[in-house]
C-alpha positions, 0 to 999 in steps of 0.5 A: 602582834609577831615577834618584830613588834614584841623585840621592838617593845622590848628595845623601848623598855631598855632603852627606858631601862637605860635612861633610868639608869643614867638618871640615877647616876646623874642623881645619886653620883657621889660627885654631886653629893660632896658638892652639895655637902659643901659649906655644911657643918658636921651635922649636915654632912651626917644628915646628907650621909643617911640621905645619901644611904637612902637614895642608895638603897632605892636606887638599888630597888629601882634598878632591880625592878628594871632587871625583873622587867627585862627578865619578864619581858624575855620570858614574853618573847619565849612565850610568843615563840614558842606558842608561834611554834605550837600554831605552826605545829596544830596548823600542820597537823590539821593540813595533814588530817584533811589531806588524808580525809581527801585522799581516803574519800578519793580512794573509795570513790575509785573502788566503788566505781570499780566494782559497779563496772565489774557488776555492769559488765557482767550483768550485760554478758548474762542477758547477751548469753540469753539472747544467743538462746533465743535467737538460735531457738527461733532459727530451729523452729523456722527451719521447722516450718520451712521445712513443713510446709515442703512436704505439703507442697509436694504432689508425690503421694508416695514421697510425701507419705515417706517423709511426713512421718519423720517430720512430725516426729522431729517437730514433736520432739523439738516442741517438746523441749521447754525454752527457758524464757526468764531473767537469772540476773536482776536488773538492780545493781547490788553493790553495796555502800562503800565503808566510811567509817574509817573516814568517820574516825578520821574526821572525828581525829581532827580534833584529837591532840596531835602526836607530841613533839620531840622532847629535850634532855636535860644536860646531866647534872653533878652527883646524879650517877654512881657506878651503875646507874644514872638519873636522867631527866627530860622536858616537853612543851607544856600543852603537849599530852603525853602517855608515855615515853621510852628512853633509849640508851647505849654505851658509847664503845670505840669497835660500835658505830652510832646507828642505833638500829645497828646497835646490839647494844641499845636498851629501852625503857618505858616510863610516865615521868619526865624523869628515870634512873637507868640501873644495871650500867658499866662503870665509868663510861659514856652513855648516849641517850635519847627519849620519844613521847607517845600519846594516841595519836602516835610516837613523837619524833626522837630528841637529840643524842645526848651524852652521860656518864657512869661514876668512875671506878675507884683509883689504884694507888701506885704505892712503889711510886709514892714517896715523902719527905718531913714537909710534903708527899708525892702520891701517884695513882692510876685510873682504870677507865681515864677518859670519862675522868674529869679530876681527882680528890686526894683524902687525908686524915691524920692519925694519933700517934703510930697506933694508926687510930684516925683522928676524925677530920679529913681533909680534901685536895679537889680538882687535882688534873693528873694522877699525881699530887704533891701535898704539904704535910707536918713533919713528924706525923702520920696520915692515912691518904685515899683517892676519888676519881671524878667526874660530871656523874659524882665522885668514886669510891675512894682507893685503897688507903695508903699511910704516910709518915713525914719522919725522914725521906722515904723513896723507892728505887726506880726499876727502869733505870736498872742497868740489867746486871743489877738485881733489886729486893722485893721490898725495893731497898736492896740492890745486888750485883751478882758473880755472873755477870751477863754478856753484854749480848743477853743485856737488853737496854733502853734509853733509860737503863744505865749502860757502863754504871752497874747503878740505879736512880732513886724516886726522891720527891721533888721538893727543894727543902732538907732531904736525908736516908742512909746507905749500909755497904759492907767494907769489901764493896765497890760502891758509888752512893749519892745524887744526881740529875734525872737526865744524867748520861746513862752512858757514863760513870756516876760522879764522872760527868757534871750532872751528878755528885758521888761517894765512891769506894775502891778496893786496892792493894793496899788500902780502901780509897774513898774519892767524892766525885763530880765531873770526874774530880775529887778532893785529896781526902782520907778516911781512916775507919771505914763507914759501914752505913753512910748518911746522905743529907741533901739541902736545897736551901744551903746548896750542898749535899752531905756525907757523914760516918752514921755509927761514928757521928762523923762528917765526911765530906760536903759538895758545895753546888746549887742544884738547878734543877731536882735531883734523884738519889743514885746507887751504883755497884763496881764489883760484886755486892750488895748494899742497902737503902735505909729510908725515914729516918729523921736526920740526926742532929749532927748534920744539921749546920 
């Protein structure tokens, strides 16, 4: 059976599966129900009720059964491929066994007829330098004789007695010398039986498992990491044997490539499970990890590259960027490693009273996508607020905690929009505008400086509800106090232009004038006695934005505008001076209309 016949099986128990399925629609439709309650009285209706609640119920047992038999049967054809892989896989391994046990064979074939050629060859130069000897003895005593038998020819007594004398003695002493006349070589050739135990192992291996095969590492699974260590796991298929596996892992740095053999930066461990925890990690980074499987026969090949990641540090919360109003907070934090981060978790707890003692339940605003959120709070209460940073690995410490009242407004000035004569306190609520003022040439400006306005914009959080904070000045200064529009022209007077709404106080001769102002305008008003701390409240809902004299409980004058968009508290300086920001202050009853 292959794969084709068991995905053809599988289509006729679907296809069985789906006329069951229409057989219990035409069954048990509702339909057909009513048509056959009709003409029944009540206890007929109640009967075929419970009938009907019955075939619903086996209806529904029947249609689990035929999802458990679907399920079963992919099981089935995951089976049928994964043992076809494992046939694949034992198939090549023993191909690749004999084809070793052949090219081994093969091998020392080669070298023992070698060294038999070798040990031929020289045998036979042995026995040739043996019969040089000999021939050239043979040659010498010939020589003798010859030579012999011409001193006896001759018939000159007097010539022969001269030379037979040295004759003997040469021949003498030729006699004398021994001829060695044995075999210094055997005949047998002595080569040794070739080493065949390697192949003996080889053949013996055959039936040995072989190496594993790659292993697969599970994706990382939520919460399985802190800020320094991660817990991986990995799978193998189920007839492999393994010894061990070594894990493998590395940060994943920008200035590092991913060749692993060039990486200084790849650690390894070695374990016995399927499953490890790696210490002693970077916080909030990526790590790429991969695992091989060993056993006897050798090191399977490598898995896939994986990515995991650490737990992110704990966030930062910007505290001169946080602000709130009776209704709502806006927090804004930072994160010190961004990328890893996949959202944010913003912890509050209320606290009994102004003594900061927590009340016990903390509540928690998940998955905020960016390092700010705007929360709705109760008025007139006090949290304590702490940030996560998350990821895939778990949650981080939590940040530094922050406390929020909802008592009035609270903002902070925005700095980058200072024009570069203003000064502003440590604790942000007091502006100075000094003697000396700098040349124009010293003043450096960007796009959202104040460039002619000596003013500044205030961080009111955008919440279209009732807003109040107040202003002391002192009598003797030039001052511009009121909203306007985050885009207003930095280029231009606050309450000259029709994006933004002003108070202003200007010193004359003869009297202190104040003007309300927007786009340049201003109604012909009055003020006898002149405020010292001014109260601003800013209603989205009415449409207006109101001035009052704070120590004298006096309304001073009321823009009628709605606003389009959210607006930002301003302060501006025309002379010399300073003045201050008096946030979270509940708005006293008389602006309240």
């Amino acid at each position: 059976m292959d794969l084709m016949d068991i995905r053809g099986d599988r289509l006729d128990v679907i296809a069985e599966e789906t006329e069951l399925q229409e057989l219990n629609k035409d069954m048990f439709s509702p339909q057909k129900s009513s048509q056959a309650m009709t003409g029944h009285d009540d206890d007929d209706v109640l009967n075929n009720a419970g009938v009907e609640s019955d075939i619903d119920s086996t209806r529904n047992q029947l249609q689990e059964k035929v999802v458990d038999m679907e399920n079963f049967v992919g099981h089935l054809e995951e089976i049928f491929l994964t043992v076809e892989e494992n046939f694949g896989r034992r198939e090549q391994h023993l191909e690749q066994h004999y084809t070793d046990v052949l090219q081994t064979i093969s091998q020392r074939h080669d070298e023992r007829a070698a060294r038999l050629e070798d040990e031929k060859k020289m045998k036979l130069e042995v026995l040739y330098a043996k019969l040089l000897s000999c021939g050239h003895a043979l040659d010498a005593s010939k020589e003798f004789i010859e030579e012999a038998k011409e001193v006896y020819r001759n018939q000159d007594n007097r010539l022969f007695l001269k030379v037979v004398v040295p004759t003997i003695n040469r021949i003498e002493e030729f006699a004398k010398e021994e001829m060695d006349l044995t075999l210094t070589t055997s005949l047998e050739l002595e080569t040794p039986l070739a080493d065949l135990s390697d192949v003996k192992s080889m053949m013996d291996s055959i039936n040995i498992i072989p190496a594993p095969s790659a292993p697969v590492i599970n994706p990382q699974l939520a919460n399985s990491a802190s800020k320094t260590s991660l817990r991986v796991r990995w799978s193998l298929f189920s007839d492999d044997t393994v010894e061990f596996y070594e894990l493998y892992y590395r940060p994943v740095l920008q200035d590092v490539p991913s060749d692993s053999t060039a990486d200084p930066h790849v650690s390894k461990l070695k374990v016995k499970e399927t499953h490890c925890t790696v210490r002693e990690l970077l916080p909030g980074t990526q790590y790429e990890l991969w695992v091989t499987a060993t056993n006897t026969t050798g090191i399977g090949p490598a898995s896939e590259k994986v990515l995991y990641m650490t737990v992110p540090l704990a966030p930062v919360i910007k505290r001169r960027e946080c602000c709130s109003c009776p209704d709502a907070a806006l927090i804004r934090w930072e994160s010190g490693n961004p990328d890893p981060v996949d959202s944010y978790t913003l912890e509050l707890t209320e606290l009994n009273g102004p003594d900061g003692i927590e009340k016990g339940v903390t509540e928690s605003v998940v998955a905020v996508p960016t390092c700010q959120c705007l929360i709705q709070l109760q008025a007139g209460r006090h949290y304590h607020i702490s940030v996560r940073a998350v990821n895939i690995g778990g949650p981080s410490d939590k940040s530094e905690v922050i406390r929020i009242s909802t008592f009035g407004t609270f903002f902070h000035l925005i700095e980058d929009t200072a024009h570069p004569c203003l000064s502003i306190s440590d604790d942000g609520f007091t502006i100075f505008y000094g003697d000396d003022e700098l040349p124009i040439s010293a003043m450096a400006f960007d796009d959202n400086n104040f460039t002619r306005c000596v003013a500044v914009l205030g961080d009111l959080i955008p919440v279209r509800a009732k807003h109040y904070w107040e202003v002391e000045v002192h009598d003797r200064t030039e001052f511009r106090i009121g909203v306007a529009y985050e885009d207003t022209e930095r280029d231009s007077y606050l309450g000259g232009n029709a994006t933004s709404w002003c108070m202003r106080h200007i010193l004359t001769t003869s009297r202190h004038k104040y003007e309300f102002l927007h786009n340049g305008l201003s109604p012909d008003l009055r003020i006898t006695v002149n405020p010292v701390r001014i109260g601003l409240a800013l209603d989205y809902d009415q449409g207006t934005l109101s001035f009052y004299n704070v120590d004298l409980k006096q309304h001073l004058h009321t823009f009628q505008c709605h606003f389009q968009d959210y607006v930002r508290p301003c302060f501006g300086l025309d002379s010399p001076g300073t003045l201050t920001i008096h946030t979270c202050k509940d708005a006293p009853k008389y602006t309240l209309h």
